[in-house]
C-alpha positions as CSV (number, residue, x, y, z in Angstrom):
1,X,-0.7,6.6,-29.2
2,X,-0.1,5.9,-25.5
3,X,1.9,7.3,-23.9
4,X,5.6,5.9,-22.5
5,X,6.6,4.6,-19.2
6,X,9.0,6.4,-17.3
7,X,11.6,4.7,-15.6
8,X,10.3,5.9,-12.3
9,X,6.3,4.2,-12.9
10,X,8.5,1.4,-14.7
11,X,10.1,0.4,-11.3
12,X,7.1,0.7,-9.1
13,X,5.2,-2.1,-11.4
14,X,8.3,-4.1,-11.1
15,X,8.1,-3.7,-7.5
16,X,4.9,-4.8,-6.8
17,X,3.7,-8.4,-6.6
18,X,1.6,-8.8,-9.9
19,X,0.3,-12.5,-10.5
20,X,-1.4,-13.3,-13.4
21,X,-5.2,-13.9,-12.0
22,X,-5.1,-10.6,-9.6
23,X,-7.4,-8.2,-9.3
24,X,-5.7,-4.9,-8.8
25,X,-6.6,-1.4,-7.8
26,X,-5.2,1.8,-9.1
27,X,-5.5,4.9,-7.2
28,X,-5.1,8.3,-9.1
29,X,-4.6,6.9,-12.5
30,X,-3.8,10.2,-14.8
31,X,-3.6,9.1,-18.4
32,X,-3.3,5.6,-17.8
33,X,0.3,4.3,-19.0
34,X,0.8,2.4,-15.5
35,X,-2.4,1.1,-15.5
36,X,-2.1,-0.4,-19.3
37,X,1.2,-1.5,-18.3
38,X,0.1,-3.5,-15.1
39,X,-2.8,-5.0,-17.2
40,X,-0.5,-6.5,-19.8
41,X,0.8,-8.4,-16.7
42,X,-1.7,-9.5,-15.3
43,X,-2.9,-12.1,-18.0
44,X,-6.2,-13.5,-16.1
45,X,-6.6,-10.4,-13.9
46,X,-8.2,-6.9,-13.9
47,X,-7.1,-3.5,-13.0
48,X,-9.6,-1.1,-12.5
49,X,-7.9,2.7,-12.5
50,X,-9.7,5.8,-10.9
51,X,-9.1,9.1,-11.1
52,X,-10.7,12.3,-9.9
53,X,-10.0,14.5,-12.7
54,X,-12.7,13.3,-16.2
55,X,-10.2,15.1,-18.1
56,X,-7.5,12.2,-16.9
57,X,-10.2,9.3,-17.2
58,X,-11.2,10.8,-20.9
59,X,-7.5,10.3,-21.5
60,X,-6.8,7.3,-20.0
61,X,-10.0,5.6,-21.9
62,X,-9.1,7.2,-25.4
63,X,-5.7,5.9,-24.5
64,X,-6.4,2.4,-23.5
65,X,-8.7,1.2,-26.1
66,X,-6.6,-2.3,-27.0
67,X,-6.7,-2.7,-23.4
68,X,-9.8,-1.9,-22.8
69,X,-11.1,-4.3,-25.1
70,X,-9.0,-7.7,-23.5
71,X,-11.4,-6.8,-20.4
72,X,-8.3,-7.1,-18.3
73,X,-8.7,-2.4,-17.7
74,X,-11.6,-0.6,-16.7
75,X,-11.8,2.9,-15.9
76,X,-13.6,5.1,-13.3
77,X,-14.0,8.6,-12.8
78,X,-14.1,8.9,-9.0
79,X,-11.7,10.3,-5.9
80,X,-11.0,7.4,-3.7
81,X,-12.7,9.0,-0.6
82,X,-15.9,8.3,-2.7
83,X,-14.9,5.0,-3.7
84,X,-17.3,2.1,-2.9
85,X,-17.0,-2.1,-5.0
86,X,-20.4,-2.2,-7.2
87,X,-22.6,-4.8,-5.8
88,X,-21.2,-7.7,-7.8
89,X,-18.0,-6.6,-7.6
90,X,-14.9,-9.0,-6.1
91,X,-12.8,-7.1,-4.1
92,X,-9.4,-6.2,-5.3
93,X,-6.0,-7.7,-4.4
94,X,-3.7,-4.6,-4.2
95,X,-4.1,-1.3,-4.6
96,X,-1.5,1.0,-5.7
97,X,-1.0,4.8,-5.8
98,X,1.4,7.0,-7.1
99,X,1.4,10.7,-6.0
100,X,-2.1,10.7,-4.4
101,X,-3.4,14.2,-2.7
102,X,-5.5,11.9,-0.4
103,X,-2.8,9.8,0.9
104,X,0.3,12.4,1.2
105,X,-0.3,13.1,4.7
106,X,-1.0,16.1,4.2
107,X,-4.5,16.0,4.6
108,X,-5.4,13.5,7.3
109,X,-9.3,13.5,7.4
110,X,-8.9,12.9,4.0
111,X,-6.7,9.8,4.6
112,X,-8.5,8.7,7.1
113,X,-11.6,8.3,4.9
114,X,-9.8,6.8,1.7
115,X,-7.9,4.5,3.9
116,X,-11.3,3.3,4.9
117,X,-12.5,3.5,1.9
118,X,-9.7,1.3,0.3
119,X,-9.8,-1.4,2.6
120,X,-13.5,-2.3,2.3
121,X,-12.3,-2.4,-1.0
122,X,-9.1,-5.2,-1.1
123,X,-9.5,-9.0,0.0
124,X,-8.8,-9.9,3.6
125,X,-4.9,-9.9,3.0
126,X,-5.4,-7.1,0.1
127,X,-2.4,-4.7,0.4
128,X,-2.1,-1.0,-0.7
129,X,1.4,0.3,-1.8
130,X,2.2,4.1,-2.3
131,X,5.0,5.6,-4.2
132,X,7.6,6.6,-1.4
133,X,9.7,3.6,-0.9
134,X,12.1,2.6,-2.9
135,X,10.3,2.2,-4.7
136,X,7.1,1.5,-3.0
137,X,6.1,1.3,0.3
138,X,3.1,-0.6,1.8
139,X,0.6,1.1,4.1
140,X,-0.7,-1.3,6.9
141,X,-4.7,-0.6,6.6
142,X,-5.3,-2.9,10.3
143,X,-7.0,-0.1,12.0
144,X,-9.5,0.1,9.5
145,X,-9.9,-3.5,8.4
């Protein structure tokens, strides 16, 4: 049974600017409820959700399997400083993370490298939002673009 959305994730996917053909990223998925949420939005779209920790991704899969199976969620067991689009892959739209140790600011060389790593990743215009706003706020990713 998956899990519910808390009010908190519930207003960052209302704040962010889904359409229904995107391709989005999720950064530091845990179990998955945002991600299944966003990919009942985004009826033409795909959000691909990482995650670090297997233990989260085994969760998140086992969780997701109705959404799994629309091919509008995939899931990936990787930290986003390791991140890298397959060959064939389209880049993604926006990216979106929600209490991310890589992106906190508390570890800057860290940041530095999944910034980096997150805007090979988007379109030209692709824009990553972070918890921290209010809701969100959007990190400019120019200097590595």
């Amino acid at each position: 049974m998956a899990a519910k959305l808390s009010p908190r994730l519930k207003q960052i996917i209302e704040a962010l600017p889904l359409k229904k053909e995107m391709r989005v990223l999720e950064i530091g998925c845990g179990p998955g409820a945002m991600a299944r949420e966003i990919s009942r939005r985004i009826d033409k779209g795909h959000i691909l959700a990482i995650d670090r920790s297997p233990k989260a991704i085994q969760q998140a899969i086992s969780g997701s399997q109705t959404e799994i199976k629309t091919g509008r969620l995939s899931f990936s067991q990787v930290a986003i400083e390791n991140f890298t689009l397959k060959n064939d892959e389209e880049p993604f739209d926006i990216a979106i993370a929600v209490r991310v140790g890589a992106l906190d600011g508390r570890h800057p060389e860290l940041e530095k490298q999944a910034l980096l790593k997150i805007s090979k990743a988007l379109t030209a215009n692709g824009k990553l939002f972070i918890d921290g706003g209010t809701p969100l706020k959007e990190i400019s990713l120019d200097e590595y673009r």
